[in-house]
TIPAVO-70245 format. One line per 4 residues: number of its first residue (from 1); their letters; for each residue y negated, z negated, x of N, C-alpha, C. Coordinates in steps of 0.001 Angstrom, whole numbers, padded with zeros to 6 digits. Example, Ala and Ser with C-alpha at 12.3 -4.5 7.8 and 13.67 -1.06 7.14 Angstrom:
BEGIN
1	as	005690,-007800,013190,004500,-007800,012300,003300,-007800,013200; 002250,-007080,012850,001060,-007140,013670,-000030,-007870,012900
REM end
This chain:
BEGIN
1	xxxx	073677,-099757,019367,074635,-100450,018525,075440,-099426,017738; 076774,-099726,017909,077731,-098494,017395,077899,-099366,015763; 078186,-098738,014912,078321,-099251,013244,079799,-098645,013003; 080393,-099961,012300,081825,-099312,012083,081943,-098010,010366
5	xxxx	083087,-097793,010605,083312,-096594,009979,082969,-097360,008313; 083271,-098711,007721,083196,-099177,006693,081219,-099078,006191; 080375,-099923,007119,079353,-099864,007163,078726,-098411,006846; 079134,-097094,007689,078564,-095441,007644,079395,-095309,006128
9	xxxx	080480,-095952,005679,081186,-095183,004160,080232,-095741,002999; 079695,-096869,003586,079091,-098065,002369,077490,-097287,002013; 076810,-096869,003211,075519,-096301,003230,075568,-095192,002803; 076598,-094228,002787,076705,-092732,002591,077024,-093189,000619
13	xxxx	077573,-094050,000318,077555,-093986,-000737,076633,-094875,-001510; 075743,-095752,-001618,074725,-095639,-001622,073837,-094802,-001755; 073195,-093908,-000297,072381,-092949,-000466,073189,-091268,-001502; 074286,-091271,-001661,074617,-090794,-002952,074274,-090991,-003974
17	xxxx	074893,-092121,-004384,074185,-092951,-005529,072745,-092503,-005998; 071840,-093053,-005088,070418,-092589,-004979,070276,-091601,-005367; 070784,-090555,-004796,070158,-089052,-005135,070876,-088719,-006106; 071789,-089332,-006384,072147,-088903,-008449,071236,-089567,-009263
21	xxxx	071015,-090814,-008915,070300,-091300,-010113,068790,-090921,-009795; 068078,-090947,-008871,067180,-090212,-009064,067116,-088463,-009703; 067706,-087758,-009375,067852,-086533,-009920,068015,-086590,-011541; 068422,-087681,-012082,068909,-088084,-013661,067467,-088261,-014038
25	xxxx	066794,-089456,-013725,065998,-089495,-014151,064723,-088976,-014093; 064811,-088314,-012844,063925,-086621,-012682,064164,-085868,-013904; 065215,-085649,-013841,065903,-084695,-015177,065053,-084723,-016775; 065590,-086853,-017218,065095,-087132,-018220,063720,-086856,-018473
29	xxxx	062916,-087605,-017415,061557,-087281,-017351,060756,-086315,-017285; 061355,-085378,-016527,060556,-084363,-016883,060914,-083233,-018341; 062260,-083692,-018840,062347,-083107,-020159,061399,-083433,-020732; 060876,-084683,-020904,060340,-085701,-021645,058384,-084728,-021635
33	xxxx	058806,-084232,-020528,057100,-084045,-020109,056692,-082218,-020786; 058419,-081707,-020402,058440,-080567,-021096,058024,-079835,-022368; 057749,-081091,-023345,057568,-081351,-024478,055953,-081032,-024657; 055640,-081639,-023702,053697,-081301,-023778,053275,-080262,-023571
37	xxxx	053622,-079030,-023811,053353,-077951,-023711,051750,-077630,-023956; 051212,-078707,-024596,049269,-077895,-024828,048775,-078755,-023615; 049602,-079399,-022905,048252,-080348,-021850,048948,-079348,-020893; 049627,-078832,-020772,050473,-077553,-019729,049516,-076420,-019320
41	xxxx	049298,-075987,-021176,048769,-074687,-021444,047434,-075307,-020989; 046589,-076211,-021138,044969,-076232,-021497,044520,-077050,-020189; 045420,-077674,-019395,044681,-078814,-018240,045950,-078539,-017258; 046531,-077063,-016204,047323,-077385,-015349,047533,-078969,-014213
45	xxxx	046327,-079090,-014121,046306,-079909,-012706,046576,-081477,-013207; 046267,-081701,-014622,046212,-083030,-015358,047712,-082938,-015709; 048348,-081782,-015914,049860,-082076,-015908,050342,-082307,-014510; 050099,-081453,-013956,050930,-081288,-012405,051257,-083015,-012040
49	xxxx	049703,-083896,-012163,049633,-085101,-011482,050422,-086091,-012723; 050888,-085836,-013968,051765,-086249,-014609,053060,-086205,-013968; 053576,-085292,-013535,054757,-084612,-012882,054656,-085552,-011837; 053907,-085728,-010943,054596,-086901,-009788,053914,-087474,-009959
53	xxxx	053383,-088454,-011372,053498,-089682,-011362,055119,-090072,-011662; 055332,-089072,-012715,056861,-089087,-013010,057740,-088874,-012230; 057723,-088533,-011002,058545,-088542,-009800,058361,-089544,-009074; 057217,-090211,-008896,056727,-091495,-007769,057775,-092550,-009007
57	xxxx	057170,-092886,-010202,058232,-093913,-011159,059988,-093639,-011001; 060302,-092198,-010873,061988,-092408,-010878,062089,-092333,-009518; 061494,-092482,-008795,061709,-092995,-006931,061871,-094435,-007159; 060737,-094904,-007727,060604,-096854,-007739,061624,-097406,-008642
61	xxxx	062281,-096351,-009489,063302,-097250,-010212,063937,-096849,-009437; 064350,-096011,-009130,065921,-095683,-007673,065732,-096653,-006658; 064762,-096889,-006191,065037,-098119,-005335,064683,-099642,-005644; 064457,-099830,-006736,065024,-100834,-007857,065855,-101342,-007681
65	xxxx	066536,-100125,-008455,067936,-100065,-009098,069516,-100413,-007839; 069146,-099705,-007180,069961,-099183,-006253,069856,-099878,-004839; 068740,-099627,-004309,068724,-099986,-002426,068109,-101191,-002337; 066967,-102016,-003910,066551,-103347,-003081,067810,-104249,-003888
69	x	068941,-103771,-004852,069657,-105009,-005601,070704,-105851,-004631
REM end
């Protein structure tokens, strides 16, 4: 099945979309996490799994937000 040129412009912007607003709220969030500097310093691995919980959450709001509306 060939897809017309409107359909490939509509998806390309979309999956734009996506990867800005995820990257934003990558951004926010992990500023946010930046802040904890003694669970950084004193428990690496208890942060690390902070870090992509905070990446798995601004994935699920990006496709929230964006690819299921």
């Amino acid at each position: 099945m060939q897809e017309d040129g409107t359909r490939k412009g509509h998806l390309r912007e979309v999956e734009t979309a996506e990867i800005w607003r995820y990257r934003e709220l990558c951004e926010a969030l992990v500023a946010e996490m930046e802040k904890d500097a003694v669970l950084k310093s004193s428990n690496c691995t208890a942060w690390y799994g902070k870090m992509d919980a905070l990446r798995e959450e601004a994935n699920r709001k990006v496709l929230q937000e964006i690819v299921y509306v």
